[in-house]
N, C-alpha and C positions, 0 to 999 in steps of 0.2 A: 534859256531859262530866266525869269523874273527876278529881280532881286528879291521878293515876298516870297517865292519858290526854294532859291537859294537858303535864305536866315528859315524859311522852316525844315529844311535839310541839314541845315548846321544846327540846328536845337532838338530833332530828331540825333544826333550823331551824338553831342551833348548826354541826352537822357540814357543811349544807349552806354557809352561810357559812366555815370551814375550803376547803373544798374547793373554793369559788366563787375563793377568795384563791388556794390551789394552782394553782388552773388561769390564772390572771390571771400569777400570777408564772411559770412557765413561757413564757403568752403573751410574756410581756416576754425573756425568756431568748434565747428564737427571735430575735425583733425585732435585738436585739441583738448576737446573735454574728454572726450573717449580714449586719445591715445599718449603711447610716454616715450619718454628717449631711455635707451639700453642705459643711460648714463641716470641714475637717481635723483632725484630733487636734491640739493645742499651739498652734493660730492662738487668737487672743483671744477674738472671738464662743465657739469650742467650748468657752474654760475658762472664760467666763464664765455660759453654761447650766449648766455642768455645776456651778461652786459654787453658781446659786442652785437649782439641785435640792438640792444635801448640805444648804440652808437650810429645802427644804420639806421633804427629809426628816426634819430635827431636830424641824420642826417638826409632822410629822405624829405621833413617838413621841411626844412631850411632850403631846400633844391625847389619843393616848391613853391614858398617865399618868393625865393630869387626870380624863380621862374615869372612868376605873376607879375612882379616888377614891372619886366618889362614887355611880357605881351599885352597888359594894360586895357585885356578887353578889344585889341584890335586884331583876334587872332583872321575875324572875317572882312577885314576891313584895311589891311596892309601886310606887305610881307616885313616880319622880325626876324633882320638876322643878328641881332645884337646880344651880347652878356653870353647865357647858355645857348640861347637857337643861331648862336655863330659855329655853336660845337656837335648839337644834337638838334634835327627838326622838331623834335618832340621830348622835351625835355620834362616836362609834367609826367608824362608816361616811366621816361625812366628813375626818376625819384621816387613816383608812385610804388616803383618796383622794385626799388632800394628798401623802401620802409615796409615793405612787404616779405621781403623776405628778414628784416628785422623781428615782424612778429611771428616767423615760424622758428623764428631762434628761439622765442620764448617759451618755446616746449623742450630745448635744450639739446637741438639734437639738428649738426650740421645740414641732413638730408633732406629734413622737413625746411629747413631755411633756404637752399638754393631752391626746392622742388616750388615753394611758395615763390620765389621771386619769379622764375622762371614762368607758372602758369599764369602771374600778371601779366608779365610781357607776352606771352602767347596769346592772353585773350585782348589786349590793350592792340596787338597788332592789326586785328579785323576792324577795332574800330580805325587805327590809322589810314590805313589802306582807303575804307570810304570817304571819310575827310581828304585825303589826298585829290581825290577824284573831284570834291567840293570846292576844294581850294585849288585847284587846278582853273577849273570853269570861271570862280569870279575873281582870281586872281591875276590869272593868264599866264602870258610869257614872263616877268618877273618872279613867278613862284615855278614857273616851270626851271631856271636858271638858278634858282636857289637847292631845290630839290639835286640840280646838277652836281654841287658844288659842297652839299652838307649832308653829313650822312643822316638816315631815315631816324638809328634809334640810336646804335654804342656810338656814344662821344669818341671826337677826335680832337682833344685839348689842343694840338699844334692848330687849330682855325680858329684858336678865340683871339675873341677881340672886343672891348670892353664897351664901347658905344654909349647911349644913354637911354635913359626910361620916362622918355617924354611922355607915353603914353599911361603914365600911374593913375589909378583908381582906387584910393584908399577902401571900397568897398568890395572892390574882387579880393583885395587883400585879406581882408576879416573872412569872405566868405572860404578861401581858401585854407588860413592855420583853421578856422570850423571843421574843415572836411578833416585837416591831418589832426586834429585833435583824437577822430577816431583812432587812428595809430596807436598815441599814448596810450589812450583807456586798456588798449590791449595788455599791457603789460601789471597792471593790480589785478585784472579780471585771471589772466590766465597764473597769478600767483594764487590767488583762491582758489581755481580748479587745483593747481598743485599740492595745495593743504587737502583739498577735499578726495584725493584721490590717493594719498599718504594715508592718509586716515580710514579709508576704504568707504568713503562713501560715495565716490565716484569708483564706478567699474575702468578695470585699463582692459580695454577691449586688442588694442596693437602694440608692439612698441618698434622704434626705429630708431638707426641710427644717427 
């Protein structure tokens, strides 16, 4: 395969991850305007889910900060096993699904928050799986020996190792807190569906634990 063949297989993979994310946050959208946690808006339990979501949400942008750091744009173009890709191959994915499951806390309700983390990573894994196969081909035996040696998705903190981020691009950086900016938003949006749904003018069509 061409390298022109390859970088439009890797920007296919790209898009398709965008839009795995779009359709995810949509999912959560629905979930939320429509349904409620057994636990009330303003009772303790509900504002206690809900800040430790705004905690995994903080903490998902920041994972992807880091992350960006240091793949630096060379994710087709060298193997990173430095900072987080010493611990996780795909560490975007797993912060992604950190702060994901941050904003199904903010319905207030444990189940919706794993259930959301979770079908991130389930859908984030088909993209993995093709990328693998990508970066297999123009990476070769060094990505093949890495894949050996570092797990796919759950970090294994006993293989970090701190290296450096020679590879920085102050503009994948911006594009990146961009994308997790959507995260934040989630949390004033889905406090108006709360008043609106308190107040009855949103229907509560479910509710869940």
């Amino acid at each position: 395969m061409t390298d022109d063949a390859l970088t439009t297989n890797l920007r296919s993979y790209q898009r398709l991850r965008r839009l795995t994310l779009a359709a995810l946050l949509a999912l959560v959208f629905f979930v939320l305007l429509f349904g409620q946690s057994v636990f009330p808006p303003e009772t303790v339990v509900h504002e206690a889910i809900e800040m430790s979501g705004i905690v995994l949400i903080v903490i998902g942008i920041a994972g992807r900060l880091w992350s960006t750091l240091y793949i630096g744009g060379r994710k087709a173009a060298a193997v990173v096993t430095d900072g987080p890709y010493s611990i996780t191959r795909n560490p975007l994915y797993v912060f992604s699904s950190v702060a994901a499951m941050g904003v199904g806390a903010q319905m207030g309700s444990i189940t919706v928050a794993i259930g959301f983390g979770l079908a991130c990573a389930a859908a984030f894994h088909v993209v993995i799986l093709r990328e693998e196969r990508f970066l297999t081909t123009k990476l070769g035996a060094e990505y093949t020996d890495y894949i050996a040696t570092v797990p796919r998705f759950l970090p294994n903190p006993a293989l970090y190792r701190e290296g450096d981020a020679t590879g920085f691009k102050p503009q994948l950086l911006l594009t990146t807190l961009i994308d997790g900016l959507v995260f934040l938003v989630a949390m004033p949006l889905f406090e108006i569906i709360d008043a609106a749904q308190l107040s009855g003018t949103l229907p509560v069509l479910f509710r869940v634990p």
